[in-house]
PyMOL CGO cylinders between C-alpha atoms (Angstrom):
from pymol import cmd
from pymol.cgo import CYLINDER

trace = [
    CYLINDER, 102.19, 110.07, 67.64, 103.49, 113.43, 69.09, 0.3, 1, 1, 1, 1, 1, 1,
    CYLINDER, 103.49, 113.43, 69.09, 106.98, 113.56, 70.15, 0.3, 1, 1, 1, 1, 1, 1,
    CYLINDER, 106.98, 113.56, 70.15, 108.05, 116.71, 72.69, 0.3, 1, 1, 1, 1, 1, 1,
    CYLINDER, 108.05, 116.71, 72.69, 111.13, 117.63, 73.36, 0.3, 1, 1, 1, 1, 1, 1,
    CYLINDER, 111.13, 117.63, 73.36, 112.16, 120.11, 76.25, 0.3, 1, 1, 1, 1, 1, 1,
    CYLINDER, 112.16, 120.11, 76.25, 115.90, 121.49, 76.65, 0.3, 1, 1, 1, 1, 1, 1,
    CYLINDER, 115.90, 121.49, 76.65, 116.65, 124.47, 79.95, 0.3, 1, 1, 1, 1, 1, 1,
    CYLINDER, 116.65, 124.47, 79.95, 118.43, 127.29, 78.64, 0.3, 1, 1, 1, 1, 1, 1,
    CYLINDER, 118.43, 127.29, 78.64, 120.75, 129.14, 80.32, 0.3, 1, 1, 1, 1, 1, 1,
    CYLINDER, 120.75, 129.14, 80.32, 122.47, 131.65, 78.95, 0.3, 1, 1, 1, 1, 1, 1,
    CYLINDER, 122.47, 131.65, 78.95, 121.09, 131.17, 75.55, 0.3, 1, 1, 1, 1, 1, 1,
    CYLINDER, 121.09, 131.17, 75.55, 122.95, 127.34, 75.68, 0.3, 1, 1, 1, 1, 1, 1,
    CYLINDER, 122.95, 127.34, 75.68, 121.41, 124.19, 76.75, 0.3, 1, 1, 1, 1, 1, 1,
    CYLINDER, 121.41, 124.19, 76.75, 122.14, 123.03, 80.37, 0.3, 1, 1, 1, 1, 1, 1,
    CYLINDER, 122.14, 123.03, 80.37, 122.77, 119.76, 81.11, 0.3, 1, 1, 1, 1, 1, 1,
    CYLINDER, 122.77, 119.76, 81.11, 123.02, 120.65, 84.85, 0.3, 1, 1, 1, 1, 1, 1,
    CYLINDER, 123.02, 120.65, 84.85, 119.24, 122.72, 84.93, 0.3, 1, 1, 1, 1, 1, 1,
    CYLINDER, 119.24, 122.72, 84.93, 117.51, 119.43, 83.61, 0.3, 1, 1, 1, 1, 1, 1,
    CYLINDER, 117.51, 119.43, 83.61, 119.54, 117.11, 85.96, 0.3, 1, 1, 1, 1, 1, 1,
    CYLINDER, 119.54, 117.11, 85.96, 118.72, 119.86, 88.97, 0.3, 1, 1, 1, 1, 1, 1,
    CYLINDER, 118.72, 119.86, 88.97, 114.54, 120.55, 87.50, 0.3, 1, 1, 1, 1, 1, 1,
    CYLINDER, 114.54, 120.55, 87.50, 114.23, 116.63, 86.30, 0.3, 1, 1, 1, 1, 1, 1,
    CYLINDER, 114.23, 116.63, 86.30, 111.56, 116.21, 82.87, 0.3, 1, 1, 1, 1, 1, 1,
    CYLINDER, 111.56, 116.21, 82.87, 108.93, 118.15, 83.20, 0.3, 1, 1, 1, 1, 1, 1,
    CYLINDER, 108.93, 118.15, 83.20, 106.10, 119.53, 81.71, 0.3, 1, 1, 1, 1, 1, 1,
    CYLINDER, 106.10, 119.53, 81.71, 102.93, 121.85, 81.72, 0.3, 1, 1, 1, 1, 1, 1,
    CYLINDER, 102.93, 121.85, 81.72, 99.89, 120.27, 82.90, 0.3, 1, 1, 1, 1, 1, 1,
    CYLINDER, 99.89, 120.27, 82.90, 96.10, 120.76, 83.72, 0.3, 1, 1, 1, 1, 1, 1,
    CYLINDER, 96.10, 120.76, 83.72, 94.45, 118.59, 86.61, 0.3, 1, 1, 1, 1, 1, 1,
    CYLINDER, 94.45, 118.59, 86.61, 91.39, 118.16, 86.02, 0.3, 1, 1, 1, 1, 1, 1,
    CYLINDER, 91.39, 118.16, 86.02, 88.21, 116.69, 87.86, 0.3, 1, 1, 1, 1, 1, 1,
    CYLINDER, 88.21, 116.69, 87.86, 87.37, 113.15, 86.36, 0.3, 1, 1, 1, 1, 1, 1,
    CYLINDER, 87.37, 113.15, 86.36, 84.74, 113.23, 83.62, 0.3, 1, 1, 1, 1, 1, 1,
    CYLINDER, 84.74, 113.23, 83.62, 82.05, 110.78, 85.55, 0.3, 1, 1, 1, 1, 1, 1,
    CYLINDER, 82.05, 110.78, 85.55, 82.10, 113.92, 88.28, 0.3, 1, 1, 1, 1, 1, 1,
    CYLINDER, 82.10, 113.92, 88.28, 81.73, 116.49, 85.49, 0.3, 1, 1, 1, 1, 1, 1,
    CYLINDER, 81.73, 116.49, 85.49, 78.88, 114.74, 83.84, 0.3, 1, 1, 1, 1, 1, 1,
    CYLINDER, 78.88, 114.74, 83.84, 77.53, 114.07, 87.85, 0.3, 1, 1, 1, 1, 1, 1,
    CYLINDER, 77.53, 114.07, 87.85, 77.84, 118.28, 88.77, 0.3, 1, 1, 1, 1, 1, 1,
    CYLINDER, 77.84, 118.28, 88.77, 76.54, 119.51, 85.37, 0.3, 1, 1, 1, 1, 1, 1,
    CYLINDER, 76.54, 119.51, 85.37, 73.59, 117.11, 85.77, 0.3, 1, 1, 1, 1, 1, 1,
    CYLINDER, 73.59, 117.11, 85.77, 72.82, 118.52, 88.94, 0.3, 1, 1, 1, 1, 1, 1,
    CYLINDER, 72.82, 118.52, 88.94, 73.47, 122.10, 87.78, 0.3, 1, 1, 1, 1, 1, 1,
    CYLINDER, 73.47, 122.10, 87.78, 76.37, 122.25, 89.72, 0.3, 1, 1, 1, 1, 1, 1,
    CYLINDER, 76.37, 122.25, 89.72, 79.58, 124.25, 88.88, 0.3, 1, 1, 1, 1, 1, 1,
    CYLINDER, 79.58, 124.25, 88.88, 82.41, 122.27, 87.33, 0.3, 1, 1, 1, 1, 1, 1,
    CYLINDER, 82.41, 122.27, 87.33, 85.34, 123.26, 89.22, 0.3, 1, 1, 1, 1, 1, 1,
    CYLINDER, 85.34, 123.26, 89.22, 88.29, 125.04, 87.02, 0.3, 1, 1, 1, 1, 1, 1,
    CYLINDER, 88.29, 125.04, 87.02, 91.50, 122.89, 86.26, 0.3, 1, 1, 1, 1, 1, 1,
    CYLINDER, 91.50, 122.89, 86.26, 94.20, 123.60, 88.45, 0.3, 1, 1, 1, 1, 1, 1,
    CYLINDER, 94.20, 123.60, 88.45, 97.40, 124.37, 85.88, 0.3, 1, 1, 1, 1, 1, 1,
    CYLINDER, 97.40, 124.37, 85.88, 101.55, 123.77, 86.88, 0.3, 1, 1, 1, 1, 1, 1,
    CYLINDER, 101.55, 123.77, 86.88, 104.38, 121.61, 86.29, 0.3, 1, 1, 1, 1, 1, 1,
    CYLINDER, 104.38, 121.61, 86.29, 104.25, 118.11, 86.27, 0.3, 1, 1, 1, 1, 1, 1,
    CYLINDER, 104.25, 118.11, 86.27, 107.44, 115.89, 86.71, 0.3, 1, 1, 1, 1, 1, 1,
    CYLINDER, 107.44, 115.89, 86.71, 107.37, 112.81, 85.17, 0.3, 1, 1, 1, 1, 1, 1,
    CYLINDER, 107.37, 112.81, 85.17, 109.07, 109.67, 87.50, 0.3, 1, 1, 1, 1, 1, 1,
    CYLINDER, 109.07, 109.67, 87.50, 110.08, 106.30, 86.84, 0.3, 1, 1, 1, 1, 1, 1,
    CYLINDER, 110.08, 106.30, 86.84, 110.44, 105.41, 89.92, 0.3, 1, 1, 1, 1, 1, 1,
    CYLINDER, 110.44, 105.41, 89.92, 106.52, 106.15, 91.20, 0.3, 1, 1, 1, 1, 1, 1,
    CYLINDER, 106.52, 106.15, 91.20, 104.54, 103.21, 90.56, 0.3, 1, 1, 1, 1, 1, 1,
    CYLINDER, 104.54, 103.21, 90.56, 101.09, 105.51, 90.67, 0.3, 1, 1, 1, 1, 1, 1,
    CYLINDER, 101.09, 105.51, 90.67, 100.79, 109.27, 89.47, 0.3, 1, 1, 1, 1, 1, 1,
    CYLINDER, 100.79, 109.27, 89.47, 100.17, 111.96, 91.98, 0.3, 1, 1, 1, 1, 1, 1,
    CYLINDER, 100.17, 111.96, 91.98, 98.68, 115.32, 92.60, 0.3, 1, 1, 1, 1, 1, 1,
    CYLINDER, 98.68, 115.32, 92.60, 99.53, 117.90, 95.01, 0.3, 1, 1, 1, 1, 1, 1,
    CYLINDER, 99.53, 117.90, 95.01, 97.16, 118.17, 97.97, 0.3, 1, 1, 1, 1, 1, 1,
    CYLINDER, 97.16, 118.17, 97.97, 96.19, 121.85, 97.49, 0.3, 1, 1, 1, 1, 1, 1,
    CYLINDER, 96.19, 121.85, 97.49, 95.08, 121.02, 93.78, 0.3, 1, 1, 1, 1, 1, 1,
    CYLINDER, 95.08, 121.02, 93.78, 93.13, 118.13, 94.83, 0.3, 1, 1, 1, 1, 1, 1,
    CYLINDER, 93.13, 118.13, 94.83, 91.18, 120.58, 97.81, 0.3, 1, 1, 1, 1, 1, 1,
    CYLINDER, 91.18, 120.58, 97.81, 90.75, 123.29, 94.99, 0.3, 1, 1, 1, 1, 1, 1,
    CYLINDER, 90.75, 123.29, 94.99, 89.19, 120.53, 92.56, 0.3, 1, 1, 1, 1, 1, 1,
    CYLINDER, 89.19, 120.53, 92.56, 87.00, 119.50, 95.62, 0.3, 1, 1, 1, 1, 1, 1,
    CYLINDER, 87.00, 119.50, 95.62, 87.69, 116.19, 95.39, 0.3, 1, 1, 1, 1, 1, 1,
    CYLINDER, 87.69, 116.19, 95.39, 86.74, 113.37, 98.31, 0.3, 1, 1, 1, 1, 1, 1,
    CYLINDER, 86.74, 113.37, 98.31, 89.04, 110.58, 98.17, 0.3, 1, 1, 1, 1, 1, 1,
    CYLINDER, 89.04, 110.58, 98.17, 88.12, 107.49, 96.33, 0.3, 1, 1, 1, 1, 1, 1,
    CYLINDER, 88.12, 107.49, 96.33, 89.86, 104.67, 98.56, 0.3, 1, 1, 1, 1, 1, 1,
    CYLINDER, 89.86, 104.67, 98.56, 93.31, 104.19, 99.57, 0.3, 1, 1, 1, 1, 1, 1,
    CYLINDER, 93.31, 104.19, 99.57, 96.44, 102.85, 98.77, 0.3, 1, 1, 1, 1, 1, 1,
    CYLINDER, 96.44, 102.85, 98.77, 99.85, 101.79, 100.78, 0.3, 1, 1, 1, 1, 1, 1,
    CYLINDER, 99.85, 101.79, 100.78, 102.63, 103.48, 99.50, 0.3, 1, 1, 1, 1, 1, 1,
    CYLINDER, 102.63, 103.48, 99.50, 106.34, 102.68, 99.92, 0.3, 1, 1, 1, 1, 1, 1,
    CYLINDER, 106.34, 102.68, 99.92, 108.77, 105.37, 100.50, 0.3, 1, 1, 1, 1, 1, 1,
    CYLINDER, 108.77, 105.37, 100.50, 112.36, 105.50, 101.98, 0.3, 1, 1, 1, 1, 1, 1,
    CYLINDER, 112.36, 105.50, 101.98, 110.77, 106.35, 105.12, 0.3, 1, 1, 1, 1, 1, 1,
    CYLINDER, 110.77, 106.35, 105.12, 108.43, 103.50, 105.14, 0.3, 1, 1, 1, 1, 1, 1,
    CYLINDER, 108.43, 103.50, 105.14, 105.21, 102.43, 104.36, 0.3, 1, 1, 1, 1, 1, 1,
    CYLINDER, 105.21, 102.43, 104.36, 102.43, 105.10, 104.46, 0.3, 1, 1, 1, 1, 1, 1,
    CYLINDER, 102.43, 105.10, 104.46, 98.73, 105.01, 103.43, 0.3, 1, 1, 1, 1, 1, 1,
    CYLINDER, 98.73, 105.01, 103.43, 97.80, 107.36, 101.14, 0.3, 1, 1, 1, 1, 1, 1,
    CYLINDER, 97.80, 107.36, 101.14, 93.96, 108.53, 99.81, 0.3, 1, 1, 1, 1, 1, 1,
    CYLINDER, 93.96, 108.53, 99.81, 93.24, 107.95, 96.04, 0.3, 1, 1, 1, 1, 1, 1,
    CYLINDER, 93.24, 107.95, 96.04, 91.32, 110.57, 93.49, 0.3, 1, 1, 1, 1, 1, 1,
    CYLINDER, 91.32, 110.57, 93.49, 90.03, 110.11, 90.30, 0.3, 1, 1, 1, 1, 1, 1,
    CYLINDER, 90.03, 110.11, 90.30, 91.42, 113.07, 87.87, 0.3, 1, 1, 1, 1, 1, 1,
    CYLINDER, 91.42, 113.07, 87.87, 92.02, 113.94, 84.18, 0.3, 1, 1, 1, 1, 1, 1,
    CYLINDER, 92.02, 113.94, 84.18, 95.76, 115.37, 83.39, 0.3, 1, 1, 1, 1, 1, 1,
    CYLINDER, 95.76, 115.37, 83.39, 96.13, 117.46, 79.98, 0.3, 1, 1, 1, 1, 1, 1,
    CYLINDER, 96.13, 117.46, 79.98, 99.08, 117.99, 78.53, 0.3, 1, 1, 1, 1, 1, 1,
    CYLINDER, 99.08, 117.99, 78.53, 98.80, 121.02, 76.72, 0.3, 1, 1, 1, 1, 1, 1,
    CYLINDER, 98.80, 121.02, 76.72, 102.58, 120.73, 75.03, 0.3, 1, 1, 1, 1, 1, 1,
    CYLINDER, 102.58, 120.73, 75.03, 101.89, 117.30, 74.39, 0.3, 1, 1, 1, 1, 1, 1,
    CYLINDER, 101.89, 117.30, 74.39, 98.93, 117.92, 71.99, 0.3, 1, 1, 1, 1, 1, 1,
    CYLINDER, 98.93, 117.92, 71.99, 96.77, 118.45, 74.65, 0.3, 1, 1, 1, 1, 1, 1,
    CYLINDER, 96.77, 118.45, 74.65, 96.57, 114.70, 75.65, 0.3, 1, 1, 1, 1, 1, 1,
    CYLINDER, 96.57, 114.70, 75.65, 94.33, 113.83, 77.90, 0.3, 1, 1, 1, 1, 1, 1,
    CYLINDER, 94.33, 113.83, 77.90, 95.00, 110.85, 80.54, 0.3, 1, 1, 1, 1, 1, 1,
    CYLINDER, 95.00, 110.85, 80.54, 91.80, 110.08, 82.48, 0.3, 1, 1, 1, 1, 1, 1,
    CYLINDER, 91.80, 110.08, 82.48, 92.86, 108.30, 85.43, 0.3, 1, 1, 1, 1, 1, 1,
    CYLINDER, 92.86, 108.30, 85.43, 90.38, 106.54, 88.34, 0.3, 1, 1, 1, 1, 1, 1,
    CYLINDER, 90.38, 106.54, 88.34, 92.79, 107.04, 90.79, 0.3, 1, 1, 1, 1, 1, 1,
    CYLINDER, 92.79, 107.04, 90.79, 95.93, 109.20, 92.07, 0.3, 1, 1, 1, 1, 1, 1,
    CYLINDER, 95.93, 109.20, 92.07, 97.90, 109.40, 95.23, 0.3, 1, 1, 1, 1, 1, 1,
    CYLINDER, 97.90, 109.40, 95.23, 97.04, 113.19, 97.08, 0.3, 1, 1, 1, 1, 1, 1,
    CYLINDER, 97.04, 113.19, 97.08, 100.66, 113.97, 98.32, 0.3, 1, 1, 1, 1, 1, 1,
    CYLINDER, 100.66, 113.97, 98.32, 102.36, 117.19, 99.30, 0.3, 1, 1, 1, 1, 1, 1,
    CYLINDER, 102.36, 117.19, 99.30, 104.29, 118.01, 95.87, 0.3, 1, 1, 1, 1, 1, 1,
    CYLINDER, 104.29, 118.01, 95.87, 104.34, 121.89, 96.10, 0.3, 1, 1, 1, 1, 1, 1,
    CYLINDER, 104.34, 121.89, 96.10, 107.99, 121.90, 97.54, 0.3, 1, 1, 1, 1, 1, 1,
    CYLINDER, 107.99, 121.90, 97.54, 109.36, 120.30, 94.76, 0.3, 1, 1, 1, 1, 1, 1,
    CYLINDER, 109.36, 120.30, 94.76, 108.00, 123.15, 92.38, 0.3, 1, 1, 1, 1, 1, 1,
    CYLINDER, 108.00, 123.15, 92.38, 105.18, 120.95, 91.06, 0.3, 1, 1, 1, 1, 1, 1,
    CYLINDER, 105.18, 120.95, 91.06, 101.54, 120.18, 90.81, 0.3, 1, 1, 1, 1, 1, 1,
    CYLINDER, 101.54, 120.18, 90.81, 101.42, 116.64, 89.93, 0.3, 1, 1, 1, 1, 1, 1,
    CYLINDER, 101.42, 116.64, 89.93, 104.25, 113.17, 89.54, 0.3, 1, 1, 1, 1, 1, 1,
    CYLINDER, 104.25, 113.17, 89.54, 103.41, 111.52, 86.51, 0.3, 1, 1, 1, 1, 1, 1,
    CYLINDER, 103.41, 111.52, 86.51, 104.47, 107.58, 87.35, 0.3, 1, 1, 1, 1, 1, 1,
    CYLINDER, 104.47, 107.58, 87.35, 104.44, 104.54, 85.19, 0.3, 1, 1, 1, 1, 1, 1,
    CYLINDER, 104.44, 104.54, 85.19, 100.81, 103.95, 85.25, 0.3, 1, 1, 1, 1, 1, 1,
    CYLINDER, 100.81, 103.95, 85.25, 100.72, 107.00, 82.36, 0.3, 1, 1, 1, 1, 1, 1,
    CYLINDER, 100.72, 107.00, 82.36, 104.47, 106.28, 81.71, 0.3, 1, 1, 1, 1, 1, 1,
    CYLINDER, 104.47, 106.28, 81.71, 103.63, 102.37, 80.71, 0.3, 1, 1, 1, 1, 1, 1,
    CYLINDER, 103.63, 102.37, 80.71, 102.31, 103.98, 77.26, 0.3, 1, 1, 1, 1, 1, 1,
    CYLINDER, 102.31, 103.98, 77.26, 105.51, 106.28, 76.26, 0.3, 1, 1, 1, 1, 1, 1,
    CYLINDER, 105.51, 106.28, 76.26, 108.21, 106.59, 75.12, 0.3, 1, 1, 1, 1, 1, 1,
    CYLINDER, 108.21, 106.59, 75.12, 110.53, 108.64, 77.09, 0.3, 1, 1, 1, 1, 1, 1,
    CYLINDER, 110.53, 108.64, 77.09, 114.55, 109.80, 76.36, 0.3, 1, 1, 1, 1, 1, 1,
    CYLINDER, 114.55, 109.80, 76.36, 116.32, 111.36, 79.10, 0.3, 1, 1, 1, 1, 1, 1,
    CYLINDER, 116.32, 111.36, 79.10, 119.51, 112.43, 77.79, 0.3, 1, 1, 1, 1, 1, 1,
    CYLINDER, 119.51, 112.43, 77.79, 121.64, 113.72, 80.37, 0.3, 1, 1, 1, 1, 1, 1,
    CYLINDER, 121.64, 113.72, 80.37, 124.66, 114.60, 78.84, 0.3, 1, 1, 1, 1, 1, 1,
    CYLINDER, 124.66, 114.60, 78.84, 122.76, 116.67, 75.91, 0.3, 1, 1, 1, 1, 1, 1,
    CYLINDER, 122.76, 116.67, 75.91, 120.63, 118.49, 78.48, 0.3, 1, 1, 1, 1, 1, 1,
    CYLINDER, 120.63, 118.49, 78.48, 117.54, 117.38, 76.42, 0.3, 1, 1, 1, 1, 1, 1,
    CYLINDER, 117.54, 117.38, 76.42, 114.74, 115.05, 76.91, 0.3, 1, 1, 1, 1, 1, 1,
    CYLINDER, 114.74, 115.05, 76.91, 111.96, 113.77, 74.64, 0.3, 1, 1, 1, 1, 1, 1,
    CYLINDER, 111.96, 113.77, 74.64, 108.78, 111.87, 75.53, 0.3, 1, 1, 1, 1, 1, 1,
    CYLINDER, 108.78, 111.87, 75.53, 106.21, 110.72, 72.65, 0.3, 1, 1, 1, 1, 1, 1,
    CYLINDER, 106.21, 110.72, 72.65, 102.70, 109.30, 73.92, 0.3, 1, 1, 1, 1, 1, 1,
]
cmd.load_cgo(trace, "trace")
């Protein structure tokens, strides 16, 4: 089982106040889902390349989520729909099937049949990692050390 931790320097000493301000994150790959990869490379098609950032991982999403310009680079269509409740309401929001790799986390792969397409890129990240991938960690968030681990 591999276990990551991430501490923010600053100043060569951990900050408690960078991870509070950045939240847990980590690098991460989106990735078109493999059903489409095996569907384009049996039609000769190009598989498109994975679209690489941060990903921030939230206990308080319910369903994962990619930005919107990721999921247009990918070329993905959406795959239904779901209803989504935020503090400004209900909204409806189109689903994609994708494949997130974690390349600090031993490169583990989570193939999902469906994220939420949202507008992420103003928070400084590519992709919300909720409790549907969250369900099957283990995650620390120590605030007062600065530090948090997550194991898968």
């Amino acid at each position: 089982m591999p276990i990551f931790n991430r501490f923010f320097l600053v100043n060569n000493k951990i900050s408690p106040l960078f991870l509070g301000k950045a939240g847990p994150r980590v690098q991460v790959e989106v990735h078109i889902s493999p059903v489409l990869a095996t569907y384009l490379s049996q039609r000769g098609e190009a598989i498109p390349a994975p679209i690489s950032g941060e990903a921030l991982f939230d206990t308080g999403a319910s369903i994962s989520a990619v930005d919107m310009a990721a999921i247009t680079n990918l070329g993905l269509n959406p795959m239904g729909v779901a209803s989504v409740h935020t503090p400004g309401g209900t909204v409806q929001q189109n689903l994609y099937p994708v494949t997130f790799l974690f390349p600090q986390l031993a490169n583990i792969k989570a193939v999902f049949n469906s994220v939420m397409g949202s507008e992420l890129k103003s928070q400084g990240i590519i992709a919300l990692v909720g409790r549907d991938f969250l369900s099957n960690c283990l995650l620390i968030y120590n605030g007062p050390a600065g530090i948090f681990s997550i194991s898968i």
